[in-house]
N, CA, C and O atoms as CSV, one atom per row, in Angstrom:
chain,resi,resn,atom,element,x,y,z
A,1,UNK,N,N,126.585,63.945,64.649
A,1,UNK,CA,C,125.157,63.881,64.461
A,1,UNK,C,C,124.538,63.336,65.745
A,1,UNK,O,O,124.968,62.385,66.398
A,2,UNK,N,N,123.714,63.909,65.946
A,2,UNK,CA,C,122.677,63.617,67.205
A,2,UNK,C,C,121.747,62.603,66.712
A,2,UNK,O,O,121.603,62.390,65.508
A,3,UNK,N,N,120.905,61.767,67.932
A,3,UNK,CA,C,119.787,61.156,68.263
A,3,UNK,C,C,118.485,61.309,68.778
A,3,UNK,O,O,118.567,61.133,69.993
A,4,UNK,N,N,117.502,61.513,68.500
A,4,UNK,CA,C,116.438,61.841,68.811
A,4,UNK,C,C,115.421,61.183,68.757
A,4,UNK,O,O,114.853,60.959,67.688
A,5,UNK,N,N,114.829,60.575,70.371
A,5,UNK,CA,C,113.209,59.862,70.218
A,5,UNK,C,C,112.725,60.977,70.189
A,5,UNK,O,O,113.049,62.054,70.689
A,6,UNK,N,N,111.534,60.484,69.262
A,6,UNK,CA,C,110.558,61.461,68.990
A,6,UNK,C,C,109.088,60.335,68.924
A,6,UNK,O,O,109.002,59.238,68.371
A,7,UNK,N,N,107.914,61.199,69.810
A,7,UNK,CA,C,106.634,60.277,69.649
A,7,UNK,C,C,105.806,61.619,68.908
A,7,UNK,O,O,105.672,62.832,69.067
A,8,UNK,N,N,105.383,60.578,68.044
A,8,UNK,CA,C,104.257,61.604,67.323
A,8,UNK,C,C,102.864,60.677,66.890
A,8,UNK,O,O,102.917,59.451,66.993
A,9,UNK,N,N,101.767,61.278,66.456
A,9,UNK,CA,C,100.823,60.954,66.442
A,9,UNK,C,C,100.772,59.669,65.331
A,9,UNK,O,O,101.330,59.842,64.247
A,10,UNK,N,N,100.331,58.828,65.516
A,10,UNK,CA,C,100.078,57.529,64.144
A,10,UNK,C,C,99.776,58.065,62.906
A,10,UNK,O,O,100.336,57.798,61.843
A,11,UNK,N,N,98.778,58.904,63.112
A,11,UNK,CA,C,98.509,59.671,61.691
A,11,UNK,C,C,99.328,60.276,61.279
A,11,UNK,O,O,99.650,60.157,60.097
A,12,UNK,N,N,100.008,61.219,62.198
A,12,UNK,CA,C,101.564,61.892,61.625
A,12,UNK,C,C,102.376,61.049,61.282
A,12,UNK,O,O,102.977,61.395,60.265
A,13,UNK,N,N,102.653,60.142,61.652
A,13,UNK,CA,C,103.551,59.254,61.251
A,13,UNK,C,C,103.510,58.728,59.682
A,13,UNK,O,O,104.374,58.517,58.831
A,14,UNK,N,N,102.107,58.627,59.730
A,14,UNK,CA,C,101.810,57.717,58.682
A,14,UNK,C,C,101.969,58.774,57.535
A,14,UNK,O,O,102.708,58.475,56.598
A,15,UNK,N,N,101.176,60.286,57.536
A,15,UNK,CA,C,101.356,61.210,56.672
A,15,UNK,C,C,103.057,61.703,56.285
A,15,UNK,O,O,103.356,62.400,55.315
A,16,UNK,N,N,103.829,61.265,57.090
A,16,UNK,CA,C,105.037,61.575,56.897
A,16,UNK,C,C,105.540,60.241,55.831
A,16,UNK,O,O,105.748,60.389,54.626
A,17,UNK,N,N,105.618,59.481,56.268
A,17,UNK,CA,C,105.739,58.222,55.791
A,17,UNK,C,C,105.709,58.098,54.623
A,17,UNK,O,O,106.460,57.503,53.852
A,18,UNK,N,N,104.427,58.924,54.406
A,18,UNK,CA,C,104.089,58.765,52.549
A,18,UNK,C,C,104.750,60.228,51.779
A,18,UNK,O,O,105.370,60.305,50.718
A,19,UNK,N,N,104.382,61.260,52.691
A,19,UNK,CA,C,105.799,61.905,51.728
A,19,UNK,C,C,106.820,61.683,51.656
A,19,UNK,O,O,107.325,61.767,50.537
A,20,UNK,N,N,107.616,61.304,52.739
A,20,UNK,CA,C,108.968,61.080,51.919
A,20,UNK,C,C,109.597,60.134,51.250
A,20,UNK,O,O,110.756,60.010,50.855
A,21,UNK,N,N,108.420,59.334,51.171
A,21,UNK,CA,C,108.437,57.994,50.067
A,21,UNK,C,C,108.175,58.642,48.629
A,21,UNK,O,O,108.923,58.688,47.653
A,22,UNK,N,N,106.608,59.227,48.842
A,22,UNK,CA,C,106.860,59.803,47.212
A,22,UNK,C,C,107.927,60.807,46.924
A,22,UNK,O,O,108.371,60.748,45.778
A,23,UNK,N,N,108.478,61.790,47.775
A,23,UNK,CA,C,109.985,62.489,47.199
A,23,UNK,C,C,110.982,61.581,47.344
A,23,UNK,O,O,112.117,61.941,47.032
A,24,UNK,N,N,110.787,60.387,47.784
A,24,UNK,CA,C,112.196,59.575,47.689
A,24,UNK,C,C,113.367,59.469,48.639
A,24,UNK,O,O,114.436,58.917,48.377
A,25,UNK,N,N,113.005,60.127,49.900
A,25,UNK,CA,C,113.930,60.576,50.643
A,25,UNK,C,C,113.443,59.735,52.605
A,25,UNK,O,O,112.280,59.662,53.001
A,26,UNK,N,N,114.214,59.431,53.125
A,26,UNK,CA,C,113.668,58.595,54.481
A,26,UNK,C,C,113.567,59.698,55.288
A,26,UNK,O,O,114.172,60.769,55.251
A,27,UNK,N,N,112.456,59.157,56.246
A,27,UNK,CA,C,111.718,59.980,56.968
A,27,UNK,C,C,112.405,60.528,58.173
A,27,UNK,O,O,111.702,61.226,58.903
A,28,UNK,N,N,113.844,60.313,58.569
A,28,UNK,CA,C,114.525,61.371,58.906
A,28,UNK,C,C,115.158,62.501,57.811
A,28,UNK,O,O,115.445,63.598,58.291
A,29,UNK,N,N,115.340,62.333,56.666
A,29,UNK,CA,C,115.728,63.082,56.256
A,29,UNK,C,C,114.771,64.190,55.799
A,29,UNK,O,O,115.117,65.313,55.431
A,30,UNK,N,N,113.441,63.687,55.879
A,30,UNK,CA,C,111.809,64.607,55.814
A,30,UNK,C,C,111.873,65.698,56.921
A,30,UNK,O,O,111.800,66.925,56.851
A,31,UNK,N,N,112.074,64.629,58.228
A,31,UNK,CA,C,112.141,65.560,59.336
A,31,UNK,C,C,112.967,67.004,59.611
A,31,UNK,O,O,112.736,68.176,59.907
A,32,UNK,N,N,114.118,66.080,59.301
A,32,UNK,CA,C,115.674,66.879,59.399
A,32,UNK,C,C,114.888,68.745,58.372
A,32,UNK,O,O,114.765,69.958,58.543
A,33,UNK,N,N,114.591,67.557,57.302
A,33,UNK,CA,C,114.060,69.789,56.168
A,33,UNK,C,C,113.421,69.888,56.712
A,33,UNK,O,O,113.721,70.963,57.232
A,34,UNK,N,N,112.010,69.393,57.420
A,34,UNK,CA,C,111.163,70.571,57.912
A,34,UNK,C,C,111.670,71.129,59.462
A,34,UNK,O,O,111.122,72.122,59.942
A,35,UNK,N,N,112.464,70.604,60.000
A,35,UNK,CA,C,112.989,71.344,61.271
A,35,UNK,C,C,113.777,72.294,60.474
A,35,UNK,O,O,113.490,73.485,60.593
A,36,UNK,N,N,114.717,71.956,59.689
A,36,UNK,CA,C,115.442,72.961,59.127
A,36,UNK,C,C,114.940,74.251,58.355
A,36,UNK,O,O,115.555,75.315,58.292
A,37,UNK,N,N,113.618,73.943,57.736
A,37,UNK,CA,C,112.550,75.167,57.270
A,37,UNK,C,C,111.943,75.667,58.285
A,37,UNK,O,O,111.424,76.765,58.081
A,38,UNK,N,N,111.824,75.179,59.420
A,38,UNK,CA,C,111.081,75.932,60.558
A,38,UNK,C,C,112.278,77.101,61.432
A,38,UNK,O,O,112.020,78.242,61.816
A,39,UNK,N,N,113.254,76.544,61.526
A,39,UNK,CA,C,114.184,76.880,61.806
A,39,UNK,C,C,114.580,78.334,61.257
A,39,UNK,O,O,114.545,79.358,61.940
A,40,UNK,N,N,115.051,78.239,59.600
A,40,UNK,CA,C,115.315,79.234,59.020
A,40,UNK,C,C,113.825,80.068,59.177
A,40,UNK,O,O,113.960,81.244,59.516
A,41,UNK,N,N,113.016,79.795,59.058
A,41,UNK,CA,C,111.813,80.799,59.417
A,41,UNK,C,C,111.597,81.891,60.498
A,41,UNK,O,O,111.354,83.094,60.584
A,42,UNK,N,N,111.866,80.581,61.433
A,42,UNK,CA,C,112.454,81.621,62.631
A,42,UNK,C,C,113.331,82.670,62.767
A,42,UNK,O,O,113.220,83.817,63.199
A,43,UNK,N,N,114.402,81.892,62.210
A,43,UNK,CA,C,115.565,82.726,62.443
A,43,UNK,C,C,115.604,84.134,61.394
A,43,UNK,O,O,116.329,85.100,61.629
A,44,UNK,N,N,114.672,84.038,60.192
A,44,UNK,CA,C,114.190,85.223,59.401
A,44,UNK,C,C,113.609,86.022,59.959
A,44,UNK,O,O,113.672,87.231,59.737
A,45,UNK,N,N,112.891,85.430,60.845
A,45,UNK,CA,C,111.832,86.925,61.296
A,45,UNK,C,C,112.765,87.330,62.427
A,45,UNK,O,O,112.872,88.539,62.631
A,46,UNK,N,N,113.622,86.288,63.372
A,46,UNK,CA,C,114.070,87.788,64.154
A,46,UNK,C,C,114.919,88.223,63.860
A,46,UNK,O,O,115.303,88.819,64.866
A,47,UNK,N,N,116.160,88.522,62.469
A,47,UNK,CA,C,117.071,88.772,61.872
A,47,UNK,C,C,115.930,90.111,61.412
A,47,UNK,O,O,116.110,91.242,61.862
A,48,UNK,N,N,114.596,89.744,60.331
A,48,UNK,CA,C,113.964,91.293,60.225
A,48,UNK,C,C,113.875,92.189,61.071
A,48,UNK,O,O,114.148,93.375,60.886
A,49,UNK,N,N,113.320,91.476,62.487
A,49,UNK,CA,C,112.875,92.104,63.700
A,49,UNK,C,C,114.575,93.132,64.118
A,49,UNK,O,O,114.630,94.350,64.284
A,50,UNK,N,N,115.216,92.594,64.156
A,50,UNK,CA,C,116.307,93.284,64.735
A,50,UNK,C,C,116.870,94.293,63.326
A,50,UNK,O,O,117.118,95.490,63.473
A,51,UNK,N,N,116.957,93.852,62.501
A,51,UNK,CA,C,117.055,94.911,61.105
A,51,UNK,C,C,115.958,96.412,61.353
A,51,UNK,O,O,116.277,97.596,61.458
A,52,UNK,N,N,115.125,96.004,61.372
A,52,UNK,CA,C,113.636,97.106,61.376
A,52,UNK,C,C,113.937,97.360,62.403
A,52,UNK,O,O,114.426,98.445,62.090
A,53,UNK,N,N,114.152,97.293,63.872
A,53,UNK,CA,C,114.682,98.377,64.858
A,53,UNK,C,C,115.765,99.107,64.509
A,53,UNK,O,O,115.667,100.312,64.740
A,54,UNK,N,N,116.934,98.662,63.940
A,54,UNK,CA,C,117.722,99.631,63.419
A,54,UNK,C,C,117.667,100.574,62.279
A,54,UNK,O,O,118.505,101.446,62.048
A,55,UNK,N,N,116.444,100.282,61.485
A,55,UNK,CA,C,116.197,101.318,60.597
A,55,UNK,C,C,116.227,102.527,61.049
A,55,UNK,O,O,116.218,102.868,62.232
A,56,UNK,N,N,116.273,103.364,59.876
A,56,UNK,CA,C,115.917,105.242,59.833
A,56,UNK,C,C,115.040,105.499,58.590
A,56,UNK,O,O,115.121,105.235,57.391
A,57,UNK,N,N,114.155,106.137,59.412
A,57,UNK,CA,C,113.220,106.470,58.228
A,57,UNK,C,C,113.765,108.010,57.575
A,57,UNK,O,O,113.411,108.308,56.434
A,58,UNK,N,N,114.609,108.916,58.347
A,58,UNK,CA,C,114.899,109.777,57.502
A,58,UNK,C,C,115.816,109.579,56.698
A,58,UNK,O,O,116.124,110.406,55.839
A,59,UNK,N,N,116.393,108.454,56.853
A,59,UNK,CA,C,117.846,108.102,55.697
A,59,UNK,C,C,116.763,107.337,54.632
A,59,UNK,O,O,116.951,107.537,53.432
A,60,UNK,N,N,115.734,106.542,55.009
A,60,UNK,CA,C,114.966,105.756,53.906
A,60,UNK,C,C,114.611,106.948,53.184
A,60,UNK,O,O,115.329,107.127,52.200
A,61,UNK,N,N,113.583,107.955,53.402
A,61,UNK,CA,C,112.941,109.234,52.689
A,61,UNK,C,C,113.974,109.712,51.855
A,61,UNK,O,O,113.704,109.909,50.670
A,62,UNK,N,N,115.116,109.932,52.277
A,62,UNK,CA,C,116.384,110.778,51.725
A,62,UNK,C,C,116.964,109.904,50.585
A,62,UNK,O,O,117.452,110.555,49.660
A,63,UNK,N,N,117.008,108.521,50.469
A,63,UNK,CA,C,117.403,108.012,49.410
A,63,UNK,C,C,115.768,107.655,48.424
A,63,UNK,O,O,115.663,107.102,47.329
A,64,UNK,N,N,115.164,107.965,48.921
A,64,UNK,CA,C,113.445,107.277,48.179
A,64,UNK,C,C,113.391,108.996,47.580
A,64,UNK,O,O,112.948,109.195,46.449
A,65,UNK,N,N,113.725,109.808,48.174
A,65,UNK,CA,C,113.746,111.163,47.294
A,65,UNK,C,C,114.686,111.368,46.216
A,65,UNK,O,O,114.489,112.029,45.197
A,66,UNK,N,N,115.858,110.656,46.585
A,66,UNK,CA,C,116.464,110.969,44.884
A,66,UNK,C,C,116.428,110.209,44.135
A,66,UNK,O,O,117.492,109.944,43.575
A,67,UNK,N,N,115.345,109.559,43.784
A,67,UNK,CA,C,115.087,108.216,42.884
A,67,UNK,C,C,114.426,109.269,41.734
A,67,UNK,O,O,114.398,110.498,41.806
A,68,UNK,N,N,114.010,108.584,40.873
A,68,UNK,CA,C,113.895,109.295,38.931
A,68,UNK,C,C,112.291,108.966,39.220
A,68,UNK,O,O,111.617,107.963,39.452
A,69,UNK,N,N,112.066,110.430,39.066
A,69,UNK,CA,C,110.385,110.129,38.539
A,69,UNK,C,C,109.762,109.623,37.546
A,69,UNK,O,O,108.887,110.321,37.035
A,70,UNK,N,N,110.031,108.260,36.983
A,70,UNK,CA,C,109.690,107.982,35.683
A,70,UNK,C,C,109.106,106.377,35.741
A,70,UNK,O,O,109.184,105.439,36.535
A,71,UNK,N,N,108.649,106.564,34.780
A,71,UNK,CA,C,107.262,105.088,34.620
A,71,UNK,C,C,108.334,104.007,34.975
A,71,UNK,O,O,109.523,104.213,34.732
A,72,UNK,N,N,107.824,102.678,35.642
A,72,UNK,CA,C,108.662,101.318,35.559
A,72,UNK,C,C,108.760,100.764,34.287
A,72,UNK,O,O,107.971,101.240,33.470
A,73,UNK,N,N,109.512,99.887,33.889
A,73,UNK,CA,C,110.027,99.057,32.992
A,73,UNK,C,C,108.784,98.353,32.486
A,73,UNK,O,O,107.862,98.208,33.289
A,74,UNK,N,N,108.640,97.862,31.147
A,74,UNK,CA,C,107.529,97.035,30.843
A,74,UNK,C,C,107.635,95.446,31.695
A,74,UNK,O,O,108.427,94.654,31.183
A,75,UNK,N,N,107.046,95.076,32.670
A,75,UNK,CA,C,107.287,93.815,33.520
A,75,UNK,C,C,107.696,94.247,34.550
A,75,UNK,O,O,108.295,93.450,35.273
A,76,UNK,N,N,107.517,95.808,35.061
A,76,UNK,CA,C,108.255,95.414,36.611
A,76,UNK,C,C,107.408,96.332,37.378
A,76,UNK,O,O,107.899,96.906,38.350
A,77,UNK,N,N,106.124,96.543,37.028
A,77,UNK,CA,C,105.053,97.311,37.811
A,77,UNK,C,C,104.444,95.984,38.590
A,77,UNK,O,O,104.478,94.825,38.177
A,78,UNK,N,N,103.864,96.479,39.858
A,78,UNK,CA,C,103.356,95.798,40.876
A,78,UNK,C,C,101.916,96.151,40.377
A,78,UNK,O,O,101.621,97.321,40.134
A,79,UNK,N,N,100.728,94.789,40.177
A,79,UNK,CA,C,99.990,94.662,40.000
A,79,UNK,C,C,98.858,95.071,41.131
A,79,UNK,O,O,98.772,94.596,42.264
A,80,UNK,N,N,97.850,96.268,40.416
A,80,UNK,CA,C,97.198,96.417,41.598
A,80,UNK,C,C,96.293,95.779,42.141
A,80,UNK,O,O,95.733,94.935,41.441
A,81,UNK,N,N,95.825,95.965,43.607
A,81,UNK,CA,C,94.499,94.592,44.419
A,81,UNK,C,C,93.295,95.651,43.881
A,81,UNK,O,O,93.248,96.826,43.517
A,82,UNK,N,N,92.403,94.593,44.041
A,82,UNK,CA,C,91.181,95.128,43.966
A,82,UNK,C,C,90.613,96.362,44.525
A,82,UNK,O,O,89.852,97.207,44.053
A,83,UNK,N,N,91.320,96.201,45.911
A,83,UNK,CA,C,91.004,96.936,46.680
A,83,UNK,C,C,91.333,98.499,46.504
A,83,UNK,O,O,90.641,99.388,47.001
A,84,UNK,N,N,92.773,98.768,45.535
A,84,UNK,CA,C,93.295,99.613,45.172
A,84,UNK,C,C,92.006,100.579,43.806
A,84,UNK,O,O,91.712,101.774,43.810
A,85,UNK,N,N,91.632,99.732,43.044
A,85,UNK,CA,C,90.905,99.693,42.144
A,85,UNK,C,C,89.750,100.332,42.365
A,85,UNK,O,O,89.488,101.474,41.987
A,86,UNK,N,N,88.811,99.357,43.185
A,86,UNK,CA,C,87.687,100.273,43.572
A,86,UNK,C,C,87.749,101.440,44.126
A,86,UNK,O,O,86.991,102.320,43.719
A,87,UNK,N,N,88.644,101.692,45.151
A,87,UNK,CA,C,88.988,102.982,45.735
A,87,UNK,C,C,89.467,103.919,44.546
A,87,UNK,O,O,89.494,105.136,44.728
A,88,UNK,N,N,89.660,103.636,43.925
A,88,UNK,CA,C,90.297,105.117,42.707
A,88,UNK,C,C,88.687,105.028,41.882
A,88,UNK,O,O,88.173,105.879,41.157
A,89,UNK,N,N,88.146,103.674,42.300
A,89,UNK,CA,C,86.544,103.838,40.832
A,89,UNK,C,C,85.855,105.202,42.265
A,89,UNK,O,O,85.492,106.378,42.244
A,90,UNK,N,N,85.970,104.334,43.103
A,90,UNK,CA,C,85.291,105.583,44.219
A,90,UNK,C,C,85.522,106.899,43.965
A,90,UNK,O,O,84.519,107.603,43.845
A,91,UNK,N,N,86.719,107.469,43.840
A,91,UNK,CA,C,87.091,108.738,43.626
A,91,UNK,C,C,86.816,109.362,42.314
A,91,UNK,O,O,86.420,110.527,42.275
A,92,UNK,N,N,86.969,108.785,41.412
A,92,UNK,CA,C,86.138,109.003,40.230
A,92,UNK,C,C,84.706,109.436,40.081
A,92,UNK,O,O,84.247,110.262,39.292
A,93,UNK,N,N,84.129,108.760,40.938
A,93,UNK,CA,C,82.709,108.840,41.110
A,93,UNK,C,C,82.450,109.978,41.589
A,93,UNK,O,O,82.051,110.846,40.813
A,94,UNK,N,N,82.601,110.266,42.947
A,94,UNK,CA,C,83.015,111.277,43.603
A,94,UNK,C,C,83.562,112.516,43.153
A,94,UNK,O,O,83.152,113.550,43.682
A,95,UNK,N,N,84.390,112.565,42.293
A,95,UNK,CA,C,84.890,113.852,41.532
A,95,UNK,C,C,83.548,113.971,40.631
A,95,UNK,O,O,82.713,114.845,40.863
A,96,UNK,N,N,83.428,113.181,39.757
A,96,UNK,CA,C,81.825,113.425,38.877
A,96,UNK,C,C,80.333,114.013,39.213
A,96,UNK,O,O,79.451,114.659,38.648
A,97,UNK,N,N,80.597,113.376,40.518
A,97,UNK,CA,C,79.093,113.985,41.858
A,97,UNK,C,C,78.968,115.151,41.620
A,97,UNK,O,O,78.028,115.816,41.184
A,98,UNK,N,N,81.048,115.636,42.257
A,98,UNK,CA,C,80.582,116.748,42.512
A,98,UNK,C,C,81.035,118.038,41.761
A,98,UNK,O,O,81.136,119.164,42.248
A,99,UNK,N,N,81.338,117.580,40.232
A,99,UNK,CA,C,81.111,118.678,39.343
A,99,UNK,C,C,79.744,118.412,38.609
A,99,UNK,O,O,79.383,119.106,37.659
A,100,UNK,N,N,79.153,117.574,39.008
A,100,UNK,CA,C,77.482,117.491,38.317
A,100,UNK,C,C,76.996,117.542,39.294
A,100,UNK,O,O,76.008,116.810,39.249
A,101,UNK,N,N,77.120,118.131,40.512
A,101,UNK,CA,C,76.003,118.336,41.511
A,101,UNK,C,C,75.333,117.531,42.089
A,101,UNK,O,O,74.434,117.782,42.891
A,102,UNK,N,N,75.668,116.595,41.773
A,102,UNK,CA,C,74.921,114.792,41.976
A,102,UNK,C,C,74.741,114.509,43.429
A,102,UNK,O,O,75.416,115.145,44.239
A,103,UNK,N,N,73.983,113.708,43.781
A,103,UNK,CA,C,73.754,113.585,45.573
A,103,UNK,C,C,74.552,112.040,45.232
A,103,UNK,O,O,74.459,111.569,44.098
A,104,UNK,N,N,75.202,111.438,46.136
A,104,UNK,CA,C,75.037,110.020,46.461
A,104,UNK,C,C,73.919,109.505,46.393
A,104,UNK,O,O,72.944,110.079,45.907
A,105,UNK,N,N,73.910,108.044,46.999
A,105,UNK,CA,C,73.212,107.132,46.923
A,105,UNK,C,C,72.191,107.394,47.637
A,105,UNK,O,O,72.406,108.512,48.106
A,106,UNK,N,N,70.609,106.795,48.212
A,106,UNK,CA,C,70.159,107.213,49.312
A,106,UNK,C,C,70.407,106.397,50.424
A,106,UNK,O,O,70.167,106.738,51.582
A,107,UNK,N,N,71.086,104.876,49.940
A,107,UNK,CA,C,71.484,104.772,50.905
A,107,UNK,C,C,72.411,104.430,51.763
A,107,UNK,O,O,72.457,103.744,52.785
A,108,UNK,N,N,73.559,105.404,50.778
A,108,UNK,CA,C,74.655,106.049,51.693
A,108,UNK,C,C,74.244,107.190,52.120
A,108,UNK,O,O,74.926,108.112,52.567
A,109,UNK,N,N,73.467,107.147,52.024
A,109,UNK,CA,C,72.492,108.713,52.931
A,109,UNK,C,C,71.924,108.224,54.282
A,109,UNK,O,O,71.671,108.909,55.273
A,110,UNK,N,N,71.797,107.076,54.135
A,110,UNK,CA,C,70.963,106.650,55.128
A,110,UNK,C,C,71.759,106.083,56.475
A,110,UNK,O,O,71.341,105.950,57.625
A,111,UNK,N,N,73.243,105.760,55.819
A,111,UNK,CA,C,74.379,105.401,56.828
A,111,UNK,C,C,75.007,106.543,57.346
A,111,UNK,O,O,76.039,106.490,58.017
A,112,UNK,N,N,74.427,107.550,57.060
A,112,UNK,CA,C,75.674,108.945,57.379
A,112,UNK,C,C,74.655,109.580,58.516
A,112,UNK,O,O,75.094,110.483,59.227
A,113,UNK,N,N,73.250,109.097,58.699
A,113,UNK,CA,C,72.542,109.667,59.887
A,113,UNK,C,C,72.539,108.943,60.645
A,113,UNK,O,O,72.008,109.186,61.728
């Protein structure tokens, strides 16, 4: 095991101080996990980084094509964003326009000049 001065700010100090009092644990051993969570963080993204250069997207397509066209499991659909939502209310709308002949807004009329 190694030794390490370390100067850090009073306030850091002090904010450290009190967490690892309330988890119960001394403030090297506070330190020690969050170097060690910073650490593995790191070392995640360039383990992805070097994974994702070696990908193939035609071997991904080729196994994503023989998968079963059929609904997910009750609990294992990905919940959609909002953002997903309005965009399909959009298209809805849009399909309705334009089998009723409908104009848009005027003033989305007014952004398109």
């Amino acid at each position: 095991m190694s030794t390490l001065s370390l100067r850090l700010p009073d306030s850091l100090h002090r904010a450290i101080r009190k967490l690892a009092e309330k988890d119960g644990i001394s403030i090297n051993q506070f330190i020690a996990s969050a170097v060690g969570e910073k650490l593995a963080a790191l070392m995640t993204q360039d383990y992805l980084t070097a994974r994702a250069a070696r990908g193939n997207r035609r071997a991904y397509e080729d196994v994503l094509s023989r998968a079963l066209d059929e609904e997910p499991e009750p609990g294992d659909r990905v919940a959609e964003t909002p953002r997903k939502v309005a965009k399909r209310g959009a298209k809805r709308r849009a399909a309705v326009n334009k089998k009723s002949g409908a104009r848009s807004s005027p003033s989305k009329e007014r952004g398109r000049r």
